[in-house]
N, C-alpha and C positions, 0 to 999 in steps of 0.2 A: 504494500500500500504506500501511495505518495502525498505526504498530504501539503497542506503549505508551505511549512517548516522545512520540511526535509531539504537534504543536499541539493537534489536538481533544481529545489526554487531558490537556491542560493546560489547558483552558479553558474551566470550568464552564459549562453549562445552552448549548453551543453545540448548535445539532440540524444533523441533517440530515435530508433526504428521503429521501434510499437509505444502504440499511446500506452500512458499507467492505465492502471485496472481503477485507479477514482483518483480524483484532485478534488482534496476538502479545503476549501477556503471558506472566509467569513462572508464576503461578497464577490460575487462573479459582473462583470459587466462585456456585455456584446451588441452590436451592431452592425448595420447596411447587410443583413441578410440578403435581403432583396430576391423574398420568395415570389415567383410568377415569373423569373428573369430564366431566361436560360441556363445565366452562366452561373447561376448559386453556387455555391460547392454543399449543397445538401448533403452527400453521403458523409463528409467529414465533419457537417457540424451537430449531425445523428449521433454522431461516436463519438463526439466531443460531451454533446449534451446528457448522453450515457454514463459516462467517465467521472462528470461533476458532482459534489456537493457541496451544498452553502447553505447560511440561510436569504439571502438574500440575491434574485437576479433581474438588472437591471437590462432593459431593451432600450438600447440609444437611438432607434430610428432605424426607418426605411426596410423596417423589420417587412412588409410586404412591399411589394414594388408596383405602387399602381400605374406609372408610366406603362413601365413595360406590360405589363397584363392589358392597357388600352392597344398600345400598339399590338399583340400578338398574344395570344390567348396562352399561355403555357402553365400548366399546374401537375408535375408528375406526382406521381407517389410518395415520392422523397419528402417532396412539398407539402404534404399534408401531414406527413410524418414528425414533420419538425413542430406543425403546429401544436398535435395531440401531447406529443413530446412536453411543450412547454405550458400546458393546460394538467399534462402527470405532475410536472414538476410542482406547481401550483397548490396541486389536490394532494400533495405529499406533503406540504406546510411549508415548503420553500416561497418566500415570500416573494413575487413577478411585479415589478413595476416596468411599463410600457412608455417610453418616451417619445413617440411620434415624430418622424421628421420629414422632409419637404416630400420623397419620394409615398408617403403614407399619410399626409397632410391631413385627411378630410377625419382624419380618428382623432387630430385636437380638437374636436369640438366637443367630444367627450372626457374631455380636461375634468379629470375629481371623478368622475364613474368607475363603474369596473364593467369591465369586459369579461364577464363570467368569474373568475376567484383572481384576474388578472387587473391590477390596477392601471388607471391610464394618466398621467401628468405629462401639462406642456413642459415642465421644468422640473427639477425634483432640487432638495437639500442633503446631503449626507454627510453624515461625519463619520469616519473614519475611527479605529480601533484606538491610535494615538492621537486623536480629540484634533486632527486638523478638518476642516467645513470643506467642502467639497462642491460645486456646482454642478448638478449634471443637465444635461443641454445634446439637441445633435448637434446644433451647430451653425446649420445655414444661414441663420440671423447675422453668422459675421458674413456671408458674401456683400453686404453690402458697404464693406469697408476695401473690396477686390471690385471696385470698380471695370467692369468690362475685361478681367482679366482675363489668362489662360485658363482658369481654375474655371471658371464659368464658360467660356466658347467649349472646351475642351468636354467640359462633364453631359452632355447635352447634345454633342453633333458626332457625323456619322466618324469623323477620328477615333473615337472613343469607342464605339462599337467596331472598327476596323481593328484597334488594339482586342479588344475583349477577342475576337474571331480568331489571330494571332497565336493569344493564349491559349484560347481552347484546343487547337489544333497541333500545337508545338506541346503539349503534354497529353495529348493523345500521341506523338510519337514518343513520346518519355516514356508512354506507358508499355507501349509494346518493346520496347527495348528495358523494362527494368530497371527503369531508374524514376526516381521520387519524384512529387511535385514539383513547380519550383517557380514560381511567378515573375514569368517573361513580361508582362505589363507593366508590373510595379520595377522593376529594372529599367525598363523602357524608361518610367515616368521618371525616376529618379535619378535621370542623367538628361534630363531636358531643363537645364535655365530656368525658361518660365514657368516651368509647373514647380520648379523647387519654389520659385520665390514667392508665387502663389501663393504654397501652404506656409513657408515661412511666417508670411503675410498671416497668414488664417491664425496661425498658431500665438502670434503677437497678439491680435486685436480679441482672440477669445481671453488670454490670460488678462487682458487688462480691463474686458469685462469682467472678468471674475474678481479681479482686485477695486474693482471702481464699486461691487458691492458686498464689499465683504468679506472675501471669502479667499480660504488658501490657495485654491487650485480647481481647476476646473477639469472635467471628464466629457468627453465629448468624443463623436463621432464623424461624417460628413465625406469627410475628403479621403478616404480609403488609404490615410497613413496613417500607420500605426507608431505610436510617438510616444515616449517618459521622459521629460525635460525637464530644469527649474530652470529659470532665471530670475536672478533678484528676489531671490526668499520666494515667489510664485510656482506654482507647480502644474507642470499640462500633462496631460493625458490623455491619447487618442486611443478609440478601441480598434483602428484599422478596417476589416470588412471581411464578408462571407464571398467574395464575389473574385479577389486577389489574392488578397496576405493570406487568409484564415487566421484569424488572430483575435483574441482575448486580452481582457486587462481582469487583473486577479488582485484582492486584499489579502494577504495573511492572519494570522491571528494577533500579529502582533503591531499591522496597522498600515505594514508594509508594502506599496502596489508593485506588482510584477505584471508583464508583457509577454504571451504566451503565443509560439506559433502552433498550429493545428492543424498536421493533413497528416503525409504520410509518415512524417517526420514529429518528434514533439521538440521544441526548443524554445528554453526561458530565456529572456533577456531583461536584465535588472537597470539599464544604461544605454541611453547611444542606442537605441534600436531602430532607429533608421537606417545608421550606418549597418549594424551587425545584420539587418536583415538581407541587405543589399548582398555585405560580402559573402553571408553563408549560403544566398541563394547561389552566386557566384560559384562559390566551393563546389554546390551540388553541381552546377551545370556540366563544369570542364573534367 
């Protein structure tokens, strides 16, 4: 058993080949599923969502994908699996909060309701095991400090879906050859200029929302990076996405948040996980 504590959550960019048999943390947090999309990675976030205990799991958005469901009708099996999945977890006393984001917009209006044993808030408060406040938020509310950027043309035009097609296609040959996930997109984006400065961008104007009310650090989701930074006593936190990284942010028992990838691989990173993800997808690649 691996619970939060243990050596691998203490030991940045360690992998493994098989996921643990449970990862017990205090709070779990994930986002941009984006079930009804093609490119979810549903089978990995089944056996991720199997593997977990907490008591608390937060949904940072875009957890359904209603764009994509308007444009092209897609809902496998997988897809409904993850729902009932997160209605068990629910009905097991795991407490589900629902944060809404722009790709599943039309569910903030049920801001304060629950959605069967599942709670729904446009924004949530958390504090944390060592008493820091926490902001959770998807996000998008900062696109409006990326005026007309990359991060906006890019997330929304046929580019983006030409990279997504890219991915999916370059680990369909991963896979016949026996070799691991390894996300050809987020490499892609993460050596383009303007998409760095973007989220740069992003990551700036969210921490200083969170500090204009408040609050130690914010958790957020949005921009498909996955990110553990401080700068200036502030602390950011992105959960990444089902759709790329496959990636999780995790509290320990002792207050501590960790950055978890999730496919065929498991690997923690405590630091610098933008970088470390970059280069260990690297590692896999070559």
């Amino acid at each position: 058993m691996t619970d939060a504590t243990s050596p691998a959550m203490q030991a940045p960019h360690r992998a493994s080949k098989h996921p643990s048999p449970l990862i017990n943390s205090r709070t779990i947090w994930i986002s941009d599923l984006h079930l009804g999309n093609r490119d979810c990675k549903a089978q990995y976030l089944l056996r991720f969502l199997d593997d977990i205990q907490c008591d608390t799991l937060y949904l940072v958005g875009d957890v359904i994908d209603f764009w994509a469901l308007k444009k092209r009708f897609c809902w496998p099996a997988e897809h409904y699996q993850v729902m009932l999945k997160l209605y068990e977890l629910a009905g097991r006393g795991v407490r589900v909060i629902y944060v809404p984001g722009n790709h599943d917009e039309p569910m903030r209006r049920f801001d304060g309701d629950l959605f069967g044993p599942i709670e729904i808030a446009e924004e949530h408060e958390y504090q944390s095991a060592d008493g820091r406040r926490w902001l959770i938020m998807h996000g998008d509310a900062m696109d409006a400090y990326i005026n007309l950027s990359w991060i906006t043309r890019f997330g929304g035009d046929l580019a983006y879906e030409l990279l997504l097609f890219i991915n999916r296609w370059s680990n369909r040959f991963r896979r016949w050859f026996g070799r691991p996930y390894f996300s050809l997109a987020g490499l892609i984006k993460s050596n383009i200029k303007g998409a760095r400065a973007a989220i740069e961008t992003y990551q700036t104007e969210a921490m200083e929302e969170a500090r204009r009310r408040g609050f130690d650090g914010v958790i957020c989701g949005h921009t498909h990076a996955a990110a553990l930074l401080e700068q200036n006593g502030m602390h950011y936190a992105n959960t990444g996405d089902w759709i790329e990284s496959c990636t999780a942010l995790l509290e320990d028992h002792q207050g501590q948040i960790h950055l978890l990838h999730y496919s065929d691989q498991v690997q923690w990173h405590t630091s610098a996980p933008e970088e470390a993800l970059a280069s260990s997808e690297t590692a896999q690649a070559a």
